[in-house]
C-alpha positions in Angstrom: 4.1 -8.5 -24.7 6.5 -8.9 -22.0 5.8 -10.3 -18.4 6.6 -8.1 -15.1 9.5 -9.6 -14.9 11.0 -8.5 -17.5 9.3 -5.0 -18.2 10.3 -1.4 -16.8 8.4 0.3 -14.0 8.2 4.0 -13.6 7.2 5.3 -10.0 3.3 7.3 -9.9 3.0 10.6 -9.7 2.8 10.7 -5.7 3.1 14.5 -5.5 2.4 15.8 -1.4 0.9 12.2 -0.9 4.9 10.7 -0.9 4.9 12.4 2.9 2.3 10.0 3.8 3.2 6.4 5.3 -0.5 6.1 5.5 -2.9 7.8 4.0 -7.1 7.2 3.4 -10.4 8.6 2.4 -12.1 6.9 5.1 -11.2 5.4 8.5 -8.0 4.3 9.5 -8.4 1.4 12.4 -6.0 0.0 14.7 -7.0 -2.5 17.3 -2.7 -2.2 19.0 -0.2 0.6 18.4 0.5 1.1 14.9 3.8 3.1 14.1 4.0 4.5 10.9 6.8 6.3 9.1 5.9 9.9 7.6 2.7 11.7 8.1 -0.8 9.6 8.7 -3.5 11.3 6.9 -7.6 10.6 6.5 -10.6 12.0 5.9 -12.5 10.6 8.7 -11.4 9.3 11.8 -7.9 8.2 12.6 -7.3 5.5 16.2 -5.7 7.0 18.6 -3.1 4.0 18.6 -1.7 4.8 15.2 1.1 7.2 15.8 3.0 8.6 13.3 6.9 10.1 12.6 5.7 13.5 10.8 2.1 14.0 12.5 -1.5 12.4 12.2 -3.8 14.6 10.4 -7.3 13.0 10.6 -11.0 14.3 10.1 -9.7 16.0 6.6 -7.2 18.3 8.7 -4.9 20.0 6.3 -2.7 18.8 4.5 -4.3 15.6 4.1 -7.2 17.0 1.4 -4.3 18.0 -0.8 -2.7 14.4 -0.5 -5.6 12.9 -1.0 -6.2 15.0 -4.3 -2.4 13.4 -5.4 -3.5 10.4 -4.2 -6.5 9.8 -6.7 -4.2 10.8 -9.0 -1.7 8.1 -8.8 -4.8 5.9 -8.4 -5.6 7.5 -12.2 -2.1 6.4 -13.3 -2.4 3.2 -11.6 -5.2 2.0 -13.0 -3.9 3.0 -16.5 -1.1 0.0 -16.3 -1.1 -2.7 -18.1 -1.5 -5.9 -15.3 -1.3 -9.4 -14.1 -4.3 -11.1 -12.7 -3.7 -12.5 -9.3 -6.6 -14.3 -9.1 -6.0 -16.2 -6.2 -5.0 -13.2 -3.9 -1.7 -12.0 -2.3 -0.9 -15.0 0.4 2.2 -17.3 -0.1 3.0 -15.2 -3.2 6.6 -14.3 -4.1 6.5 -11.4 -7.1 9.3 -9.8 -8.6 8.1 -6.0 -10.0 5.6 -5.2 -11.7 1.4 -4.3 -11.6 -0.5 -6.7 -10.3 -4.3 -6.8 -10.3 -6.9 -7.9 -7.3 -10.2 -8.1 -8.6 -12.5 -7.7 -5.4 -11.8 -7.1 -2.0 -8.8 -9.1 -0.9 -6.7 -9.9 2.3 -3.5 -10.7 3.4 -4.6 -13.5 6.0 -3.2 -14.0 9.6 0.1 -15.2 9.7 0.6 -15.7 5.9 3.5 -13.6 3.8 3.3 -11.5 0.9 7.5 -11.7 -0.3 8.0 -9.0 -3.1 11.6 -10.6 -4.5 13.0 -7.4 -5.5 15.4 -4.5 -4.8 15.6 -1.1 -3.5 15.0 0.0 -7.3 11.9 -2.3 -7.9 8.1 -0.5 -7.9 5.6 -3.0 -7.5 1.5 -1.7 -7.9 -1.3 -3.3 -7.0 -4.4 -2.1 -8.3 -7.1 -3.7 -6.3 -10.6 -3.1 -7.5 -12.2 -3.6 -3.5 -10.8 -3.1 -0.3 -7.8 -4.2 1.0 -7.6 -6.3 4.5 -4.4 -7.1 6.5 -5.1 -9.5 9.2 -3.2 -10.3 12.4 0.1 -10.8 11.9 0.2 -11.1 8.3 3.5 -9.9 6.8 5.3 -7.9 3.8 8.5 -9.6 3.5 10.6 -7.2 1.0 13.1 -10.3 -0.3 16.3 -8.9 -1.4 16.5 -5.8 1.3 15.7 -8.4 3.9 13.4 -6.4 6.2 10.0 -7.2 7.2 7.1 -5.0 7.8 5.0 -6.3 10.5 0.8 -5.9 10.5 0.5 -5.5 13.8 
């Protein structure tokens, strides 16, 4: 067995759902103005702060039930992957990539950094069997490209 280091990632099937920089079945909440890049898609309610490059499509507007659909099944795929347990959640962690498995709901607590070590080439996924919560703050440091996506 080899670690996720070492393995070889292929990309899910994203289908229509690659357009999306966001995309939910539910809600989407923004308390300040969240900029995304590509569409913004939910079933329900989207805040008016989240403004989006390619359009915001929310209360199941087309074309977000079609991304949707693509989007469960990636989630299929995703879930079919072969994982490590991260049992003690994303904060302070530095992972090079691989699949990675939350049990639970987890969050990405104010001010702390989730650093994924690897390159433009690298696909990281996270199956997380709860929600996912990105407080205040909190940032996706993306090591070797040396950007940083802010939660704002």
């Amino acid at each position: 067995m080899s670690s996720p280091a070492q393995a070889q990632y292929s990309a899910p099937p994203l289908g229509v759902a690659a357009a999306y920089g966001l995309l939910a079945g539910g809600d989407i909440q923004a308390a300040n103005s969240l900029p995304v890049a590509g569409k913004v898609g939910a079933a329900q309610a989207i805040s008016a702060t989240v403004v989006a490059s390619d359009g915001v499509f929310g209360n199941g507007a087309a074309p977000t039930p079609q991304a949707l659909g693509a989007a469960q099944e990636a989630r299929v795929w995703c879930a079919s992957q072969n994982g490590k347990v991260l049992p003690d959640g994303l904060a302070g962690q530095a992972l090079p990539a691989g699949t990675y498995v939350l049990n639970g709901n987890t969050t990405l607590p104010e001010s702390q950094t989730l650093t994924l070590t690897g390159d433009t080439s690298s696909i990281y996924v996270f199956n997380i069997t709860g929600s996912l919560t990105l407080q205040a703050n909190c940032r996706l440091e993306l090591g070797q490209l040396g950007n940083r996506i802010r939660d704002r």
